[in-house]
N, C-alpha and C positions, 0 to 999 in steps of 0.2 A: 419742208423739203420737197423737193419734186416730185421725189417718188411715192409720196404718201398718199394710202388709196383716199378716195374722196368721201367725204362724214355721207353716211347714209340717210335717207331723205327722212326730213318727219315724219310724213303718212304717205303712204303708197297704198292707192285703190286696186283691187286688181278680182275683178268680175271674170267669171267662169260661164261659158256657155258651152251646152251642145255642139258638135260639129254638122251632125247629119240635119238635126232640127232647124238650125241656123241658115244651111243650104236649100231647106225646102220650104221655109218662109218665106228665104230673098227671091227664090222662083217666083213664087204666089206674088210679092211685091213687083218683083219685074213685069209681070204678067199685067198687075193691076195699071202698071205705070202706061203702058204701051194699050190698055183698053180708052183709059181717059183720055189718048192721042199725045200723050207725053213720048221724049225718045230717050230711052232708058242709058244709050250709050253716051248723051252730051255732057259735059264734063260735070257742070252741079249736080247729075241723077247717077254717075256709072257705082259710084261705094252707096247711096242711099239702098237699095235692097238689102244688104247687110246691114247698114247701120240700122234699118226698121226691125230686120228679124232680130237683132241683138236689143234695143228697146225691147221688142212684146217678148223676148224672155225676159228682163228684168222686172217688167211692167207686172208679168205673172207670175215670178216667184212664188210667190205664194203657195202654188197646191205643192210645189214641194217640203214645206215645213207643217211640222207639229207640234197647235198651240198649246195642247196637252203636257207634251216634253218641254216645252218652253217654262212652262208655269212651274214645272214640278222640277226643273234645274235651281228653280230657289223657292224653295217651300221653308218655310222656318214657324216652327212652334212656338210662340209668343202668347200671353196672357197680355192682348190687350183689343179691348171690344168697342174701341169707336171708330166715326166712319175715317176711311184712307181714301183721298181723292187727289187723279192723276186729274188734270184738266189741260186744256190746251192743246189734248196732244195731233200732230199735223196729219192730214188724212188725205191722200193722195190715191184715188183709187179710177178704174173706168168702167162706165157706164158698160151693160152686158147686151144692151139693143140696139145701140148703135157704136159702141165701142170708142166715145168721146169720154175725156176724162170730168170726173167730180174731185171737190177737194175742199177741204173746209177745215172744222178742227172736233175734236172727239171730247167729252170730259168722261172719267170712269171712277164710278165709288163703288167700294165695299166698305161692308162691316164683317169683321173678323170672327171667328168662332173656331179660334182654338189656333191659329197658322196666320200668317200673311205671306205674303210675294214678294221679293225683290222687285224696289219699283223701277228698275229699268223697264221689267217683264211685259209689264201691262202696255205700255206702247210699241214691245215687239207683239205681241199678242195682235194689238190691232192694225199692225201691219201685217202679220202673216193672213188676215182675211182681205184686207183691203187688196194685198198685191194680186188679187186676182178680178175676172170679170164681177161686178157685181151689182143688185140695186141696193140704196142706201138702207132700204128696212130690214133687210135679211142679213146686211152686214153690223146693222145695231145688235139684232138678234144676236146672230153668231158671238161676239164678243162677250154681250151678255153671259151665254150658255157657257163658252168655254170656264169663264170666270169658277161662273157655279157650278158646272161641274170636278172641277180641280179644287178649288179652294173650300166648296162645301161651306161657303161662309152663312151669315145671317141674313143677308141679302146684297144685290147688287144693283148699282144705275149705271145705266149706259145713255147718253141724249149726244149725237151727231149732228152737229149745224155744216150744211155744203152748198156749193154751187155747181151746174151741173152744164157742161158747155153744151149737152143737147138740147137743152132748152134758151140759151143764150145765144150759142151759133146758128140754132137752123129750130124750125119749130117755131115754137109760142115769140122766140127771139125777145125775152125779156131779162135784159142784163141785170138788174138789180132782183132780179127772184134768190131769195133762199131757202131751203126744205130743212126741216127741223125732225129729228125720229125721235124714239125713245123707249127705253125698253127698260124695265126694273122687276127687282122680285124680290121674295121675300119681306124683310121690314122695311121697302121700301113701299112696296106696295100696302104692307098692313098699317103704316102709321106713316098720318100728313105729318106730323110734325116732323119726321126724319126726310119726308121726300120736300117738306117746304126747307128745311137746312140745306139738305142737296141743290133747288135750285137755286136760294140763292146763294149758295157758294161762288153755282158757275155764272150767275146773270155779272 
């Protein structure tokens, strides 16, 4: 019938920013637009100073979550102690010295000791580090720690493969470079034979 309201949509995205921060970003952008000799008012540039402050909030979400409360919204007590690995998971993050983005993909194991995680978690986890500035080793770390600090498991692997466009777009300019981290603890680190099954799960 005519009058019938219309079926509501599958998914609707719908992103929260700042007002004030948002206004003082697109300044800073407008600002930056008009040093490089760009003219901020011609039609392709006058909405880009918002639309950049609205990216670098999304881009750093981040420091506002906590992967602490993340991990512990699904904590479950379980009797089982082999290892659990998320692999693959997609890592979008940017660089903190020149503010060009990295991005590659994440693998994360644990062994259990006494609890596991909802395994959504562990790839919110490594998003809530990633969404902020960062370099790749300190964001291996972080994931790591969080891991082990919440879960108290028996050890945990973390290994990052990314590409990093500051050294692809400007710099050393080598597009097929990739950086490799890795960080573990526990029976990961006290026994090959568990960190040889970890890699090659991910190889």
């Amino acid at each position: 019938m005519a009058n019938d309201p219309l079926p509501a949509p599958a998914y609707r995205r719908h992103d929260t920013y700042d007002d004030a921060t948002t206004e003082r970003l697109a300044e800073l952008t407008r600002r930056q637009l008009e040093i490089l000799g760009e003219d901020p008012d011609r039609e392709g540039l006058v909405k880009t100073p918002e639309r950049v402050a609205k990216a670098l909030q999304f881009l750093t979400h981040g420091y506002a979550m906590d992967p602490d409360a993340i991990l512990r919204s699904a904590l479950f007590a379980e009797d089982y102690s082999q290892m659990v690995l998320v692999r693959d998971i997609e890592v979008y993050s940017q660089c903190e010295h020149h503010m060009l983005p990295f991005f590659g993909k994440a693998h994360v194991a644990y062994i259990p000791n006494g609890h596991i995680v909802g395994l959504s978690k562990i790839p919110r986890v490594v998003d809530v580090f990633a969404r902020r500035l960062q370099v790749q080793e300190r964001l291996t770390l972080q994931i790591r720690d969080a891991i082990d600090r919440v879960l108290q498991p028996a050890g945990v692997a973390v290994v990052i493969e990314a590409q990093h466009l500051c050294m692809m777009m400007r710099g050393a300019e080598k597009q097929n470079s990739h950086t490799t981290t890795s960080a573990m603890s526990g029976v990961f680190l006290e026994s090959a034979e568990t960190r040889a099954e970890f890699m090659r799960l991910i190889s």
